[in-house]
Predicted model as a PDB file, atoms N, CA, C, CB and O in Angstrom, pLDDT in the B-factor column:
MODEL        1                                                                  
ATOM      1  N   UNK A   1      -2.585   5.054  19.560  1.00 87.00           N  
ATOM      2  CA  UNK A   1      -2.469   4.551  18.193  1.00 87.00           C  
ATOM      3  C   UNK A   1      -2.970   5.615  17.225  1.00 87.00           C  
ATOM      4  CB  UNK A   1      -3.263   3.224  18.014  1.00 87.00           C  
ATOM      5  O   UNK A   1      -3.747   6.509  17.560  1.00 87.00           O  
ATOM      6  N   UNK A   2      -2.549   5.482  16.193  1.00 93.00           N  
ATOM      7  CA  UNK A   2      -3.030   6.617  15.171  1.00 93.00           C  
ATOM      8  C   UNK A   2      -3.070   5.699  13.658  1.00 93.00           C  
ATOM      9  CB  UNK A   2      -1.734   8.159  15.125  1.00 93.00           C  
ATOM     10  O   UNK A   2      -2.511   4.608  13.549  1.00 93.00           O  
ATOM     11  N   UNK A   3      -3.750   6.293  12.667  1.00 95.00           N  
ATOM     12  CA  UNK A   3      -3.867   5.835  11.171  1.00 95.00           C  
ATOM     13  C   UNK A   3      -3.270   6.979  10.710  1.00 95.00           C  
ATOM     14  CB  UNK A   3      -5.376   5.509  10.489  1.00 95.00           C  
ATOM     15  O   UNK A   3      -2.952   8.047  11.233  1.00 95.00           O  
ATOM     16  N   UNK A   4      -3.151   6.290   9.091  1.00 96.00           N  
ATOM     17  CA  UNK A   4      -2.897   7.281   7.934  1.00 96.00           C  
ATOM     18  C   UNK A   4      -3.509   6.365   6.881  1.00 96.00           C  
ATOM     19  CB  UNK A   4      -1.196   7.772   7.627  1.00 96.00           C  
ATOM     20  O   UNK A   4      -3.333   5.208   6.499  1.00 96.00           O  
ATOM     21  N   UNK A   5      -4.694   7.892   6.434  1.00 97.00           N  
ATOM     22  CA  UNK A   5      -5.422   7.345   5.677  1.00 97.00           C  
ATOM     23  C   UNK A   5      -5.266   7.988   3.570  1.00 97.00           C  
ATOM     24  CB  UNK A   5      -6.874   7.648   6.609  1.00 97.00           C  
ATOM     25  O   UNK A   5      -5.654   9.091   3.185  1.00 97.00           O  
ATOM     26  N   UNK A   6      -4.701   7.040   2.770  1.00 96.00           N  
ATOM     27  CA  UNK A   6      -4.742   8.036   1.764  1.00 96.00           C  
ATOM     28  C   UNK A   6      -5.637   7.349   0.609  1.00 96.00           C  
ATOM     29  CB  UNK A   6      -3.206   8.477   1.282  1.00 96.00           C  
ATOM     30  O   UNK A   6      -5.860   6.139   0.648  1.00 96.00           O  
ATOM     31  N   UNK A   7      -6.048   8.021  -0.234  1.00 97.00           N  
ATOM     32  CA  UNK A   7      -6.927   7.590  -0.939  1.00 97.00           C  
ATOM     33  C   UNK A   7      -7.077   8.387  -2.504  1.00 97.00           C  
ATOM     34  CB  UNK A   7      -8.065   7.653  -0.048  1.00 97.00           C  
ATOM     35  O   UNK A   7      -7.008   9.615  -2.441  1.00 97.00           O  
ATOM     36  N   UNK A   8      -7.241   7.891  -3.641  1.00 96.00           N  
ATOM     37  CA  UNK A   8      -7.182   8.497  -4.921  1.00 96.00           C  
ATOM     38  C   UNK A   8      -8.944   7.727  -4.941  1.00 96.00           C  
ATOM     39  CB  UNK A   8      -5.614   7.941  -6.233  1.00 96.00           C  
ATOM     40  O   UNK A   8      -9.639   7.004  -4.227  1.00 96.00           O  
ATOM     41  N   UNK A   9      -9.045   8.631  -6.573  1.00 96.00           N  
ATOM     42  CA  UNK A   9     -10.504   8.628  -7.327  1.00 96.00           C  
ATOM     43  C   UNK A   9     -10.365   7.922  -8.555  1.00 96.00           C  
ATOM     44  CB  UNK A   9     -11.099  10.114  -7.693  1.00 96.00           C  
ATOM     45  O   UNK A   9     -11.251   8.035  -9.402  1.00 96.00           O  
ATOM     46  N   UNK A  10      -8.922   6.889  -8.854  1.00 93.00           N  
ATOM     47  CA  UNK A  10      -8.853   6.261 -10.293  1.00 93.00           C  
ATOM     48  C   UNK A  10      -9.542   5.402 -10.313  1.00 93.00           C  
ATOM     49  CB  UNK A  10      -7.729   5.791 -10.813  1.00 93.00           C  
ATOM     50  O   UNK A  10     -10.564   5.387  -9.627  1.00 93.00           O  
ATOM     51  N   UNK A  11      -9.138   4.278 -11.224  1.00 93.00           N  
ATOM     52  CA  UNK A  11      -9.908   3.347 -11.938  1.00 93.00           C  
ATOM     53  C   UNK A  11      -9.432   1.973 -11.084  1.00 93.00           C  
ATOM     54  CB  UNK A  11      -9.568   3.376 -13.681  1.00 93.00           C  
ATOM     55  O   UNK A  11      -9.574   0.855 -11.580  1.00 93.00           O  
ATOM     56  N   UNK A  12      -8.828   2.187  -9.695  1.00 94.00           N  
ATOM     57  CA  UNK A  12      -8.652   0.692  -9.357  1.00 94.00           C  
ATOM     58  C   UNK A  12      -7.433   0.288  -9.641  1.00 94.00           C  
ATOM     59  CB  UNK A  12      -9.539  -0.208 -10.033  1.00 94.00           C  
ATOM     60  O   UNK A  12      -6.693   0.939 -10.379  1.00 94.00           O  
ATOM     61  N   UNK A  13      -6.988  -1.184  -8.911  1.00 95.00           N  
ATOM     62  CA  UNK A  13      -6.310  -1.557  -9.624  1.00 95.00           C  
ATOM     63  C   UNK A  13      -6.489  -2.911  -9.751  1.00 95.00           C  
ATOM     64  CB  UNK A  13      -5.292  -1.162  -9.387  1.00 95.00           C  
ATOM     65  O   UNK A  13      -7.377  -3.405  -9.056  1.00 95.00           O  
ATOM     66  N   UNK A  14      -5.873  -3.607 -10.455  1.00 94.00           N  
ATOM     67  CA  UNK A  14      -6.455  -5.478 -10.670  1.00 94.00           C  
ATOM     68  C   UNK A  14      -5.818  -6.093  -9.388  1.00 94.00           C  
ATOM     69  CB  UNK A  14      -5.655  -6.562 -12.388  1.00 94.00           C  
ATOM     70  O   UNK A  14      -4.850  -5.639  -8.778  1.00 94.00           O  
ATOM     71  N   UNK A  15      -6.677  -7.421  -9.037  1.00 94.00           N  
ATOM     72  CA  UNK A  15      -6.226  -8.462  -8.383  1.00 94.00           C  
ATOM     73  C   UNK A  15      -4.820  -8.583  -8.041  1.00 94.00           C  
ATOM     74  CB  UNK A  15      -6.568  -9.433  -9.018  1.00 94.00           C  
ATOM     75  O   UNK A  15      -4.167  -8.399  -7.014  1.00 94.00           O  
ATOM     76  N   UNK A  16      -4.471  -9.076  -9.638  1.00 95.00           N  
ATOM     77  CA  UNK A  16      -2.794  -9.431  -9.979  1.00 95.00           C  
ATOM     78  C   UNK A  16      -1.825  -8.223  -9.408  1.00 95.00           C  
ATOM     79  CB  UNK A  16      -2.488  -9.534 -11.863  1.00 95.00           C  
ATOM     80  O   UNK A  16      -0.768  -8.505  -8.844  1.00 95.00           O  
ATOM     81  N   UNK A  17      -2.183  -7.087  -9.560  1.00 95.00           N  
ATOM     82  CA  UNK A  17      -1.270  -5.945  -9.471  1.00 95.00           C  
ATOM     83  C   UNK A  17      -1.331  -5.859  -7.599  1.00 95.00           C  
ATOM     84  CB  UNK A  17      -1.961  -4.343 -10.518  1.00 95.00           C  
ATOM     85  O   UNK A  17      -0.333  -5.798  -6.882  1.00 95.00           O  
ATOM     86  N   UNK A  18      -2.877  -5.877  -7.088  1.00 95.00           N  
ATOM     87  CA  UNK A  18      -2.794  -5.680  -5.911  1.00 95.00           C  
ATOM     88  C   UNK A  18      -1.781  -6.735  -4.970  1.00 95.00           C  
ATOM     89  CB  UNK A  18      -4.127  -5.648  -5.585  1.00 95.00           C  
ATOM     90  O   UNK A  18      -1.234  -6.374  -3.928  1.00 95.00           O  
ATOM     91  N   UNK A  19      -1.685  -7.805  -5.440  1.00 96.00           N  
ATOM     92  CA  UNK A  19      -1.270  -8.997  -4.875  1.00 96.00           C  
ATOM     93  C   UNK A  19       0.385  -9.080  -5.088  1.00 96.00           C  
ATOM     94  CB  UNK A  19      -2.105 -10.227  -5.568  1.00 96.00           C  
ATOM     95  O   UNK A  19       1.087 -10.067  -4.867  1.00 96.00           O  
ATOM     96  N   UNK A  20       0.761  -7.942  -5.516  1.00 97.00           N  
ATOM     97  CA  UNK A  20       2.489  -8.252  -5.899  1.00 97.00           C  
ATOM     98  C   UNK A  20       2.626  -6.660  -5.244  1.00 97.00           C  
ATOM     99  CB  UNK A  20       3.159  -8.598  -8.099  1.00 97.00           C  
ATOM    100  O   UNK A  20       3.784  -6.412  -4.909  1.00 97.00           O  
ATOM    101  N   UNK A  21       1.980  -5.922  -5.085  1.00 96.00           N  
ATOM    102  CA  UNK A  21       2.314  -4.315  -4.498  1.00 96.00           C  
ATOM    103  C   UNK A  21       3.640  -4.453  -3.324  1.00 96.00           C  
ATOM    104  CB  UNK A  21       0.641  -3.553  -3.531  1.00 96.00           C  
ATOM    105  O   UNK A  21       4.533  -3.620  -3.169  1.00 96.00           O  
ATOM    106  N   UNK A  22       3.532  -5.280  -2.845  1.00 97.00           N  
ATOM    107  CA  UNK A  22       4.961  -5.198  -1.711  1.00 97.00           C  
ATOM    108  C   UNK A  22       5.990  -5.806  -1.569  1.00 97.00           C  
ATOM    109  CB  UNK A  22       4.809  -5.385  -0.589  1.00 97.00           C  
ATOM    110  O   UNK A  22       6.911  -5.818  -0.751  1.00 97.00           O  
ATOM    111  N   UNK A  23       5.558  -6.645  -3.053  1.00 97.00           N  
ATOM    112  CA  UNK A  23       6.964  -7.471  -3.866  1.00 97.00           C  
ATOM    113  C   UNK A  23       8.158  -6.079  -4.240  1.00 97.00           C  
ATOM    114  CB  UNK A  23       6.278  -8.434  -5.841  1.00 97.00           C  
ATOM    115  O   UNK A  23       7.738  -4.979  -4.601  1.00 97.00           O  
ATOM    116  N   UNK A  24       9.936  -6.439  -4.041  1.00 97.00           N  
ATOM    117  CA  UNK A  24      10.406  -5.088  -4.077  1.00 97.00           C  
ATOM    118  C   UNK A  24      10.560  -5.606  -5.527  1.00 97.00           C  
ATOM    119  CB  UNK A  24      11.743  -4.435  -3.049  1.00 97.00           C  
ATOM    120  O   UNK A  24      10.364  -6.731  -5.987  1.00 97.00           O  
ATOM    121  N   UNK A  25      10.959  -4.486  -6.100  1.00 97.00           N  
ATOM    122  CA  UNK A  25      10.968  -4.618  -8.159  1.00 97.00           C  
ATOM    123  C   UNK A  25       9.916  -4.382  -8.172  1.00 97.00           C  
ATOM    124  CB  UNK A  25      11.258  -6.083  -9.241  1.00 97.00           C  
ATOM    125  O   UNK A  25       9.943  -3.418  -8.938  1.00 97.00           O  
ATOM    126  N   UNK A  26       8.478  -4.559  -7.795  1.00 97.00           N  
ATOM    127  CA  UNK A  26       7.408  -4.995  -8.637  1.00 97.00           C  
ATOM    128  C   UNK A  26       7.168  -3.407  -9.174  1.00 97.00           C  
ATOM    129  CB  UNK A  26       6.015  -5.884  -7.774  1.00 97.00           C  
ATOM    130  O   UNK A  26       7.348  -2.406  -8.480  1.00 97.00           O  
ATOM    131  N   UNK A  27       6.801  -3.424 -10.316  1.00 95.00           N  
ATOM    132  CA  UNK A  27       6.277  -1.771 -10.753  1.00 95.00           C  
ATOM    133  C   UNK A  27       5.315  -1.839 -11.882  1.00 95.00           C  
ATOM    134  CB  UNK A  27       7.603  -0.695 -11.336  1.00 95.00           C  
ATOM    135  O   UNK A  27       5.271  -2.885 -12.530  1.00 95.00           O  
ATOM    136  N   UNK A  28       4.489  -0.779 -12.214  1.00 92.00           N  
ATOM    137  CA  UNK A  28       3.587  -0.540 -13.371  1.00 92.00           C  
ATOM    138  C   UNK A  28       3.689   0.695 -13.923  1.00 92.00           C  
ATOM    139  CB  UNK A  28       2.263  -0.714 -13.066  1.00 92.00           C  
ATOM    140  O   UNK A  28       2.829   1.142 -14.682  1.00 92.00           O  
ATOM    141  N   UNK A  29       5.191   1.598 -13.436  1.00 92.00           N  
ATOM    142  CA  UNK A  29       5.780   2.210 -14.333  1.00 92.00           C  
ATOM    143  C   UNK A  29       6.918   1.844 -15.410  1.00 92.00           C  
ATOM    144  CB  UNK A  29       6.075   2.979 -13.729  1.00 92.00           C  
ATOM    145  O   UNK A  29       7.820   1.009 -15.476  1.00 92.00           O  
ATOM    146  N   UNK A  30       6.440   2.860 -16.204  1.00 93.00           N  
ATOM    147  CA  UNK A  30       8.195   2.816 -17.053  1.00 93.00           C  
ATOM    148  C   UNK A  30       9.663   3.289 -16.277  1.00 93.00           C  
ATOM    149  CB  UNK A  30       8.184   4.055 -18.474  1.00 93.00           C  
ATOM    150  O   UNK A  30      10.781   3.040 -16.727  1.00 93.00           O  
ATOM    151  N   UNK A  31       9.457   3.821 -15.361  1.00 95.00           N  
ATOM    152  CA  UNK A  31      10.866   4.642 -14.832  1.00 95.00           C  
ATOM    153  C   UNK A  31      10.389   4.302 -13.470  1.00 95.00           C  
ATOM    154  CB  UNK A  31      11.167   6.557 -15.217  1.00 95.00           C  
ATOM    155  O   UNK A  31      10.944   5.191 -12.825  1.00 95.00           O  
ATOM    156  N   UNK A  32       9.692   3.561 -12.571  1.00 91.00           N  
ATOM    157  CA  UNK A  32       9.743   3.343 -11.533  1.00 91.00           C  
ATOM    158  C   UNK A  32      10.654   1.908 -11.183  1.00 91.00           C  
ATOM    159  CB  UNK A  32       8.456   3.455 -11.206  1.00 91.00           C  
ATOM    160  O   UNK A  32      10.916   0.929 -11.881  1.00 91.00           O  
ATOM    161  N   UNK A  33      10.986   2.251  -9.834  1.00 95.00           N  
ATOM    162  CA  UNK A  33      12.273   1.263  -9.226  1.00 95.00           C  
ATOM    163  C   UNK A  33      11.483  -0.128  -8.710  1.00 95.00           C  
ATOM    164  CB  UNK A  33      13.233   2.120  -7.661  1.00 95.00           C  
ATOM    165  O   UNK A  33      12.041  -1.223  -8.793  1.00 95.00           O  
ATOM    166  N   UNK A  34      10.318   0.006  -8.245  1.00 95.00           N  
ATOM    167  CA  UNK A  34       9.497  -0.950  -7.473  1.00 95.00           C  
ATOM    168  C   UNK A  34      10.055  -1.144  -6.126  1.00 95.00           C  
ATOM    169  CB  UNK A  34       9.393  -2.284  -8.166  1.00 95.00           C  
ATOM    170  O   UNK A  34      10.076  -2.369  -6.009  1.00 95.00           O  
ATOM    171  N   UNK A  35      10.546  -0.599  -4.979  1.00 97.00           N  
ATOM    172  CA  UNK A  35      10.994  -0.588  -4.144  1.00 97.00           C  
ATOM    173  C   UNK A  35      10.183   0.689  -3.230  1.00 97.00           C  
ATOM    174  CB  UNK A  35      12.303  -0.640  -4.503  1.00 97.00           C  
ATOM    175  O   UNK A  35      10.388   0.377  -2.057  1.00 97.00           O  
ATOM    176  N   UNK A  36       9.768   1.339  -3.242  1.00 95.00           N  
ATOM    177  CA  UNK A  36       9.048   2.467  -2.714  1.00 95.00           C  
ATOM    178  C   UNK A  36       7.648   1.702  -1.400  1.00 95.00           C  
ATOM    179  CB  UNK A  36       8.297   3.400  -4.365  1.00 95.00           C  
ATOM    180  O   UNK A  36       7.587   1.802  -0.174  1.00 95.00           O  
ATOM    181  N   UNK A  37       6.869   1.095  -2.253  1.00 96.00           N  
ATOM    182  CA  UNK A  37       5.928   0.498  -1.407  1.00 96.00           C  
ATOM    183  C   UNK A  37       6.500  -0.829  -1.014  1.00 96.00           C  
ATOM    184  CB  UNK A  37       4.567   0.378  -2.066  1.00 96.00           C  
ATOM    185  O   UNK A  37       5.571  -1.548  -0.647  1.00 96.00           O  
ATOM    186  N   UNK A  38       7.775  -1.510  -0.934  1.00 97.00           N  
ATOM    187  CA  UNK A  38       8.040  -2.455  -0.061  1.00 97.00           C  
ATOM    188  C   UNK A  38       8.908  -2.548   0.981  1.00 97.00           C  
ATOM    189  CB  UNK A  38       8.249  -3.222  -0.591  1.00 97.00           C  
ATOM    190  O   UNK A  38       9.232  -3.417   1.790  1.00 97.00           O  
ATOM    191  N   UNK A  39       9.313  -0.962   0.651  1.00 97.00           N  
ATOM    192  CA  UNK A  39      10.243  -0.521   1.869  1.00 97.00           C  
ATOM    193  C   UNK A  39       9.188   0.162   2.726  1.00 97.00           C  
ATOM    194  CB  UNK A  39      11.607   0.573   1.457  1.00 97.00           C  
ATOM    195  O   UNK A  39       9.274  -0.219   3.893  1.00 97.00           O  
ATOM    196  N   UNK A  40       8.442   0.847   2.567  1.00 96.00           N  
ATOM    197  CA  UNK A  40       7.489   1.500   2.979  1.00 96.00           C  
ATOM    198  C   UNK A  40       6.575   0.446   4.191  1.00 96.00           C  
ATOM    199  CB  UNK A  40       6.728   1.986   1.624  1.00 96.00           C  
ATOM    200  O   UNK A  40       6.172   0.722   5.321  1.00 96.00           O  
ATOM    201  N   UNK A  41       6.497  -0.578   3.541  1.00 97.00           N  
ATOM    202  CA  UNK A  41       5.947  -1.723   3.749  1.00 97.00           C  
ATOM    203  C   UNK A  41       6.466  -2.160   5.363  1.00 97.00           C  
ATOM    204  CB  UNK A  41       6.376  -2.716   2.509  1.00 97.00           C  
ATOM    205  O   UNK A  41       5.829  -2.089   6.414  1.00 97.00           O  
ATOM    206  N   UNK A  42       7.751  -2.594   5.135  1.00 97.00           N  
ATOM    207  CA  UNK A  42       8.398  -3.186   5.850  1.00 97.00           C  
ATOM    208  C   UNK A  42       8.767  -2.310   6.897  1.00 97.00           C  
ATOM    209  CB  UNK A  42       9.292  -3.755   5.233  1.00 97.00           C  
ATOM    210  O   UNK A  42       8.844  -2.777   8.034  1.00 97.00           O  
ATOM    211  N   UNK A  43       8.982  -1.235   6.716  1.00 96.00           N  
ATOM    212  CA  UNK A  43       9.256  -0.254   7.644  1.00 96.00           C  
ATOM    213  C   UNK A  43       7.958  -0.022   8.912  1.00 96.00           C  
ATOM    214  CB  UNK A  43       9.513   1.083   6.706  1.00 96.00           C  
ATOM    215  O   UNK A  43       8.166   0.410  10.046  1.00 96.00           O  
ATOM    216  N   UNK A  44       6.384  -0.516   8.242  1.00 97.00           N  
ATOM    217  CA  UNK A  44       5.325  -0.110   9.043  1.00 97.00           C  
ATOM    218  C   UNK A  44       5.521  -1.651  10.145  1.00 97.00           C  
ATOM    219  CB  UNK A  44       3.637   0.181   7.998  1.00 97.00           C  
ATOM    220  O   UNK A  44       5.420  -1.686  11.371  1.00 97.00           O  
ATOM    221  N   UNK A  45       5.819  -2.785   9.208  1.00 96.00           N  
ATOM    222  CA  UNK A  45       6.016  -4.003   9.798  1.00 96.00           C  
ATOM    223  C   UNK A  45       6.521  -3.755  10.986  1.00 96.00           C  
ATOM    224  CB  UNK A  45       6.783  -4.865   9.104  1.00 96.00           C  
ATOM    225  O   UNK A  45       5.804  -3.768  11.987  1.00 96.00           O  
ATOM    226  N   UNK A  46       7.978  -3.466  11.038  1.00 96.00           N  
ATOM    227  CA  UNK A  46       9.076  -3.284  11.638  1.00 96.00           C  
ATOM    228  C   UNK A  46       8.530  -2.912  13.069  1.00 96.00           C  
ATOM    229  CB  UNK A  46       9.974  -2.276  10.908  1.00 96.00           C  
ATOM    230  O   UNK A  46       8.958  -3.261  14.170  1.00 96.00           O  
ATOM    231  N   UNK A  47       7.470  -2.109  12.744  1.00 95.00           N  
ATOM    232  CA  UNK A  47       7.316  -0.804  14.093  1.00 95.00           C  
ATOM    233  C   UNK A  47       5.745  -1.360  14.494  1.00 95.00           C  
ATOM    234  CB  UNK A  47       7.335   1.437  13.397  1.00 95.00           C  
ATOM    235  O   UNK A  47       4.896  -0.637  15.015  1.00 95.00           O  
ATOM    236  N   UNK A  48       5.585  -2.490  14.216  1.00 95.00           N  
ATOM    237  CA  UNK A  48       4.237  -3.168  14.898  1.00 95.00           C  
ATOM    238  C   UNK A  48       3.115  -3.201  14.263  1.00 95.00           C  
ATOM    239  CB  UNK A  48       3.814  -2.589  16.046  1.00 95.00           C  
ATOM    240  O   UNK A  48       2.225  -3.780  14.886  1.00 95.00           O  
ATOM    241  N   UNK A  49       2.705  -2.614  12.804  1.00 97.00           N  
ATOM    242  CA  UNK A  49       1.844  -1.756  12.342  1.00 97.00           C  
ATOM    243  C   UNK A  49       1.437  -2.604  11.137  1.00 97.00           C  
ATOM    244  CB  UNK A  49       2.405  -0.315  12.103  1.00 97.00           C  
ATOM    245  O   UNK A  49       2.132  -3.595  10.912  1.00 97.00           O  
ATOM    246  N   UNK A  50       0.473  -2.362  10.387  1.00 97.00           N  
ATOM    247  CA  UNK A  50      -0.271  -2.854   9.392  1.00 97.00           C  
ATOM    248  C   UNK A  50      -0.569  -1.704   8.423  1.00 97.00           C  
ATOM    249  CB  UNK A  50      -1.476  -3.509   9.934  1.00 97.00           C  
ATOM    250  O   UNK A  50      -0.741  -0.555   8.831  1.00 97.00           O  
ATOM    251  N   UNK A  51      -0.654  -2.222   6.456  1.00 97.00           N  
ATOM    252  CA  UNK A  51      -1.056  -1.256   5.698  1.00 97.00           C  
ATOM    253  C   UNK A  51      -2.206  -2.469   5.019  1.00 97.00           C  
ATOM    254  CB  UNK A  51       0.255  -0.401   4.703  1.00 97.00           C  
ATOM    255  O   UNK A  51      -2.041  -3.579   4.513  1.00 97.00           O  
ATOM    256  N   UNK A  52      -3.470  -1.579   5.317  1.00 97.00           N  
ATOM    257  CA  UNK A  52      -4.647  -2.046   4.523  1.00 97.00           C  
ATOM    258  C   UNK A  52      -4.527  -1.621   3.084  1.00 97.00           C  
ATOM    259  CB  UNK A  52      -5.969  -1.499   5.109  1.00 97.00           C  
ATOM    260  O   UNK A  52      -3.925  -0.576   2.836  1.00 97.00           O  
ATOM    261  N   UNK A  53      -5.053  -2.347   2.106  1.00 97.00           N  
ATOM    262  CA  UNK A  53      -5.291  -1.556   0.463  1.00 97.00           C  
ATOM    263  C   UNK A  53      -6.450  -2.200   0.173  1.00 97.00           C  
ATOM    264  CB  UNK A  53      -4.049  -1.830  -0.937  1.00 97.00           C  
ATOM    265  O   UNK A  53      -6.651  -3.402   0.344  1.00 97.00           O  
ATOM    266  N   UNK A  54      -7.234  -1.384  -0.276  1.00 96.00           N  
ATOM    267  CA  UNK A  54      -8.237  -1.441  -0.472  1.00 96.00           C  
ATOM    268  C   UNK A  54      -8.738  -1.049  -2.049  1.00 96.00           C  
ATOM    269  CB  UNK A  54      -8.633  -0.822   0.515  1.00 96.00           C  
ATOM    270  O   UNK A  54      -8.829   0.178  -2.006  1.00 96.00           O  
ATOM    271  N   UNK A  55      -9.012  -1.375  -3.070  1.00 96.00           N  
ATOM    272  CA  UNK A  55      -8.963  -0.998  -4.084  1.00 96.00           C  
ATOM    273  C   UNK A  55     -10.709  -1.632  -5.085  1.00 96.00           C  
ATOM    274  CB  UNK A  55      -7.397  -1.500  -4.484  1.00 96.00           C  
ATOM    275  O   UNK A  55     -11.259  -2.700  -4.816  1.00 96.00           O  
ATOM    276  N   UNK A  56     -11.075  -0.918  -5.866  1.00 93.00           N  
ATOM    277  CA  UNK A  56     -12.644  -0.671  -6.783  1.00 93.00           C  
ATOM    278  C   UNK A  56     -12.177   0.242  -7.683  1.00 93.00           C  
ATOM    279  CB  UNK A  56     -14.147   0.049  -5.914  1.00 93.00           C  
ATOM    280  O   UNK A  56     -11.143   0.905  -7.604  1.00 93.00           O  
ATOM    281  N   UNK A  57     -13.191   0.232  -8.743  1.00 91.00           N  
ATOM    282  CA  UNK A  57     -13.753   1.234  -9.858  1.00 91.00           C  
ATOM    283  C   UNK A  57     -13.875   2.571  -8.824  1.00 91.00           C  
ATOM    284  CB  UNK A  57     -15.478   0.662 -10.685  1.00 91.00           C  
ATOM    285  O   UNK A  57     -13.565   3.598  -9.426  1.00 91.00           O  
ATOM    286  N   UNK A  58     -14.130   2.727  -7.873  1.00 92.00           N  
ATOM    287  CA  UNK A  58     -13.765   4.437  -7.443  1.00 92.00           C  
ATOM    288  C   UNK A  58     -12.796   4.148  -6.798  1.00 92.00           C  
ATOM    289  CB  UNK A  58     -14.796   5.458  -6.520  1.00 92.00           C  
ATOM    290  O   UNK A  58     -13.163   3.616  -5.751  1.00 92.00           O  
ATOM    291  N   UNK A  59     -11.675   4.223  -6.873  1.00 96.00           N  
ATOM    292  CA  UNK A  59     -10.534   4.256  -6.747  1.00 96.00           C  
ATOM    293  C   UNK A  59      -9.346   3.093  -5.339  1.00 96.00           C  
ATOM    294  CB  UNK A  59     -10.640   5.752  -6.641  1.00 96.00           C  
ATOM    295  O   UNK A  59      -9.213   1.872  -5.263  1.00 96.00           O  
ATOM    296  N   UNK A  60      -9.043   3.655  -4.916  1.00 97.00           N  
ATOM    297  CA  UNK A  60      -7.671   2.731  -3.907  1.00 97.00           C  
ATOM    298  C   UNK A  60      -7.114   3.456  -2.784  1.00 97.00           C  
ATOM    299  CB  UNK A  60      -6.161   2.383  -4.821  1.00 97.00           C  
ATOM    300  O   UNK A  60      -6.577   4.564  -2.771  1.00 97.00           O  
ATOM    301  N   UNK A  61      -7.421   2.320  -1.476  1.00 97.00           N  
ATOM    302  CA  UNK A  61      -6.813   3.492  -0.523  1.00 97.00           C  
ATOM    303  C   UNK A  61      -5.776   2.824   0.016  1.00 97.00           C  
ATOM    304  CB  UNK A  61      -7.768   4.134   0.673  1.00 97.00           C  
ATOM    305  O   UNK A  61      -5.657   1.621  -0.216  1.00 97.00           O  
ATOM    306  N   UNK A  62      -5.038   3.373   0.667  1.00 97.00           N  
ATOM    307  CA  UNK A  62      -4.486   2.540   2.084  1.00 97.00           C  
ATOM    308  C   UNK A  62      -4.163   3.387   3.250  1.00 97.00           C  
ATOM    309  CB  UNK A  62      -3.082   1.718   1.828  1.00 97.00           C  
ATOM    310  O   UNK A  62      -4.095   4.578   3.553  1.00 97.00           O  
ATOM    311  N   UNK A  63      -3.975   2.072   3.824  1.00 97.00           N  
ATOM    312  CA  UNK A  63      -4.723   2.700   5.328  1.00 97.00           C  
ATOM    313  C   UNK A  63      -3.208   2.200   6.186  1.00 97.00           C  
ATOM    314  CB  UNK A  63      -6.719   1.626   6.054  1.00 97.00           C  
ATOM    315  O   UNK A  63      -2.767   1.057   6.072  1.00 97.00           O  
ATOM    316  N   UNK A  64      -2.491   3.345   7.097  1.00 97.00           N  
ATOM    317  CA  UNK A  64      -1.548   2.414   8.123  1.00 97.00           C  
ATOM    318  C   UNK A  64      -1.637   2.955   9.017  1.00 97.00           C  
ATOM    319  CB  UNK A  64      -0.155   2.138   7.973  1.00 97.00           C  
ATOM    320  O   UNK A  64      -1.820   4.136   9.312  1.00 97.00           O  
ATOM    321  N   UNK A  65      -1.429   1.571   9.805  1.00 97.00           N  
ATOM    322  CA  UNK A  65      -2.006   1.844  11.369  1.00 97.00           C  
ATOM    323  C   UNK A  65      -0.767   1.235  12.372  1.00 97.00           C  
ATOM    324  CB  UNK A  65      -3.719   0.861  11.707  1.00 97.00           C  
ATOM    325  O   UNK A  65      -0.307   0.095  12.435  1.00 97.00           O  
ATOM    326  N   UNK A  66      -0.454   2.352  13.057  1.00 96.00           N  
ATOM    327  CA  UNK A  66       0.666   2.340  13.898  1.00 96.00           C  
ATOM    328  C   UNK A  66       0.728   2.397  15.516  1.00 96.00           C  
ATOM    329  CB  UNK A  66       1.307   3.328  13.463  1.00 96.00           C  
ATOM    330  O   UNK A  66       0.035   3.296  15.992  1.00 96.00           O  
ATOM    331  N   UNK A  67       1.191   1.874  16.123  1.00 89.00           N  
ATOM    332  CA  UNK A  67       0.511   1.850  17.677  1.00 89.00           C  
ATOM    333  C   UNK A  67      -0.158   1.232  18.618  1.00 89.00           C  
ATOM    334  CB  UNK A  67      -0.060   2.404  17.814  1.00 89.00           C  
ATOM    335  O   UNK A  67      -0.522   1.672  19.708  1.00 89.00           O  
ATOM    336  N   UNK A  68      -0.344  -0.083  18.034  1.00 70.00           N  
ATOM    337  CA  UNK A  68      -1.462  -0.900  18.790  1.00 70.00           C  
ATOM    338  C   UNK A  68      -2.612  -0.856  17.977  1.00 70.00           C  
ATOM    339  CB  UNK A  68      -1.843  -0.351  20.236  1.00 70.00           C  
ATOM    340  O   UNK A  68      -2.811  -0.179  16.968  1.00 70.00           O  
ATOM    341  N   UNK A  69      -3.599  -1.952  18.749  1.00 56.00           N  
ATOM    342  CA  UNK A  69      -5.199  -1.785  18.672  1.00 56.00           C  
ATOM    343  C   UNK A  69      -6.089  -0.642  18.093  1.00 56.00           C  
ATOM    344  CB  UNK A  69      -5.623  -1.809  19.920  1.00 56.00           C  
ATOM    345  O   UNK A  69      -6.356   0.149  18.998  1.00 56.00           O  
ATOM    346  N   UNK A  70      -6.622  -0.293  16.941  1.00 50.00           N  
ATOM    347  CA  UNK A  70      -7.422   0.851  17.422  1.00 50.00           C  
ATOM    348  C   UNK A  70      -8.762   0.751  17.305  1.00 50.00           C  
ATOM    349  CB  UNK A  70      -7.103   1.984  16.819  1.00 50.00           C  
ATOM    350  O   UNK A  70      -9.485   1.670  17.687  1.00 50.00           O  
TER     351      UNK A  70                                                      
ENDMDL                                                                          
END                                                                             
């Protein structure tokens, strides 16, 4: 099994926003499609796997874990 771990230093993000991230459309750009993190999503599904998000005032990670148990 293996992870992928990525992580920024922003400001977080809210509840509301975290809770729709793998809705497809959903976006908090102006020119974004909202499809990126729910294909992304589904694709880790697909292959057995899980994406953690984790998000605070120092920033937001996520975490996917592919392979089984680890």
């Amino acid at each position: 099994s293996f992870r992928i771990l990525v992580e920024d230093e922003g400001e977080g993000m809210s509840e509301e926003v975290r809770s729709q991230l793998f809705h497809p459309f959903f976006t908090t750009k102006s020119d974004g499609t909202g499809l990126g993190l729910s294909i992304a999503h589904r694709i880790v599904q697909e292959h057995g796997g899980t994406i953690d998000v984790r998000t605070g005032s120092g920033g937001t990670s996520f975490e996917i874990r592919l392979g089984g148990a680890a």
